[in-house]
N, C-alpha and C positions, 0 to 999 in steps of 0.2 A: 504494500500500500504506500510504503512511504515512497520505495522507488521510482512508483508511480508518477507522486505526488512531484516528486525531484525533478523527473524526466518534463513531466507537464510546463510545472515552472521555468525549465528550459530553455523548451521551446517556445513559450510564450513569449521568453524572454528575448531568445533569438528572432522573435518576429517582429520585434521592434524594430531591428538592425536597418538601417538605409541600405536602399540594396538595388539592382538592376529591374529588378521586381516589385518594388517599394511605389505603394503610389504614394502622391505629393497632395499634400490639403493647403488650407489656410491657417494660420495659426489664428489662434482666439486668443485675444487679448486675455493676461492676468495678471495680477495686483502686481508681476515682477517683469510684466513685457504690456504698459501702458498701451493705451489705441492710439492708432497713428492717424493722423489727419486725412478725411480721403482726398481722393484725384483733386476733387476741385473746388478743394480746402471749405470744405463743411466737416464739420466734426459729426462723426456718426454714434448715434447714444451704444452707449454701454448695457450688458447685462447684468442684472442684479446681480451680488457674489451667492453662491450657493447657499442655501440653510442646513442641506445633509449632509457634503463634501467636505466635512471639517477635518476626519480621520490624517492624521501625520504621514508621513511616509515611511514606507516599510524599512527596517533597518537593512546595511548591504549584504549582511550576511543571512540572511532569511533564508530558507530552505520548505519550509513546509508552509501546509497554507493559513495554518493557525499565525507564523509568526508576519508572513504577507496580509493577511486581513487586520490591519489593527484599527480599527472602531472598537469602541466601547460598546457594552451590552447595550446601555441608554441609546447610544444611537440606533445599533441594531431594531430597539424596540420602538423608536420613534419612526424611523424609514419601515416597517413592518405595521403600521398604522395605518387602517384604510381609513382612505379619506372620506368627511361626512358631505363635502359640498355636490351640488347635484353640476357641479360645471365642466364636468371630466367626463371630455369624449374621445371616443375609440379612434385609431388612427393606427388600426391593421395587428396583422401576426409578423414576426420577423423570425426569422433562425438566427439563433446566436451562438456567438463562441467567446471563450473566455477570451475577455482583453488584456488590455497590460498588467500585468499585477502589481508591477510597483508604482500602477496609480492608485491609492487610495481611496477609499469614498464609496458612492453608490451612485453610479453613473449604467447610462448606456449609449452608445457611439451607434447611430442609426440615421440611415437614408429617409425615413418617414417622417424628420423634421427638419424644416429647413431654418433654423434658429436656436438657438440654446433653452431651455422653457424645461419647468418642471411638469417628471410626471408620474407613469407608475407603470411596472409589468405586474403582469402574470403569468404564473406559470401552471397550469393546469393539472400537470402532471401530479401535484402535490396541493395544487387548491392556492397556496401561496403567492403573496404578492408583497412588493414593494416598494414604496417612494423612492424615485431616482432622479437625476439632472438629466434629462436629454439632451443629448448631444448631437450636432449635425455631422454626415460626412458626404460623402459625393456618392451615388449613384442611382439606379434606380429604386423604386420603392421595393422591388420584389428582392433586391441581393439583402444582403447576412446583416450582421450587427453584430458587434462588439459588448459584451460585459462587461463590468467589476466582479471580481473575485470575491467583495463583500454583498454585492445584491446577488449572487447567482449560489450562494451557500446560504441566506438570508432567504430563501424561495425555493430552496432542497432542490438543486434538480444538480445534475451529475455532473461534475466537474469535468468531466472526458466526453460530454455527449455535445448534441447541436441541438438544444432542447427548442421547441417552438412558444415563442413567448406572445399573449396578449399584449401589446402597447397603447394606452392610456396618456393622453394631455393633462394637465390643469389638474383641477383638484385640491 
């Protein structure tokens, strides 16, 4: 199991790597790479800074996935809080795979929005759901998505699989 867990971390790890294969995004401004003025210098507003995403970074010698998940129980149990507002609407299924691990938080990196906005999966498999930051990336709405290692253990569903996730806005 651990070796598993080793090999997973890995290669998750290695799939960060810039590479001939690597597609290119935008970066998204954060509190340590300010917004830059656009083309023709109007300043374009900022996103709110996350509510759930506070979790530290993982130490560098992490190995397993207890010591890569570092959120606190509190947060686990706050991002694991359905939401009571009636303003959170459906915005499809994705296939997901684990993302970077040594990003922190409770995020998901998905095609299906095209802005940064909180929301929430589900995973069906286990009934579980959770509040996460959505994230945009490039393509169409039908390709994969990317996890955290703390929403996708937060919603039991298999760290080795490509589980099919509910995605949920607002809320």
């Amino acid at each position: 199991m651990r070796l598993g867990l080793i090999i997973l971390a890995s290669l998750a790890l290695a799939g960060c790597a810039k590479g001939p294969f690597s597609q290119t995004s935008q970066a998204v401004p954060t509190a340590e790479t300010p917004a830059q003025p656009a083309q023709d210098g109007a300043i374009r507003p900022q996103s709110r800074p996350s509510e759930i995403s506070v979790a530290p970074a993982p130490p560098k010698n992490a190995r397993t996935a207890e010591q890569f998940d570092t959120t606190t129980a509190s947060e686990r149990q706050e991002a694991a809080a359905v939401p009571t507002a009636t303003s959170e609407r459906a915005l499809g299924e994705t296939i997901a795979s684990l993302g970077d691990v040594s990003k922190p938080g409770f995020w998901l990196e998905t095609p299906l929005v095209s802005e940064p906005t909180q929301g929430r999966v589900l995973f069906p498999g286990s009934g579980k759901s959770a509040q996460v930051d959505l994230i945009p990336i490039e393509g169409p709405a039908t390709a994969g998505s990317r996890i955290s290692l703390a929403a996708m253990r937060l919603i039991e569903a298999p760290l080795t699989d490509l589980p099919t996730l509910k995605v949920f806005a607002g809320g």
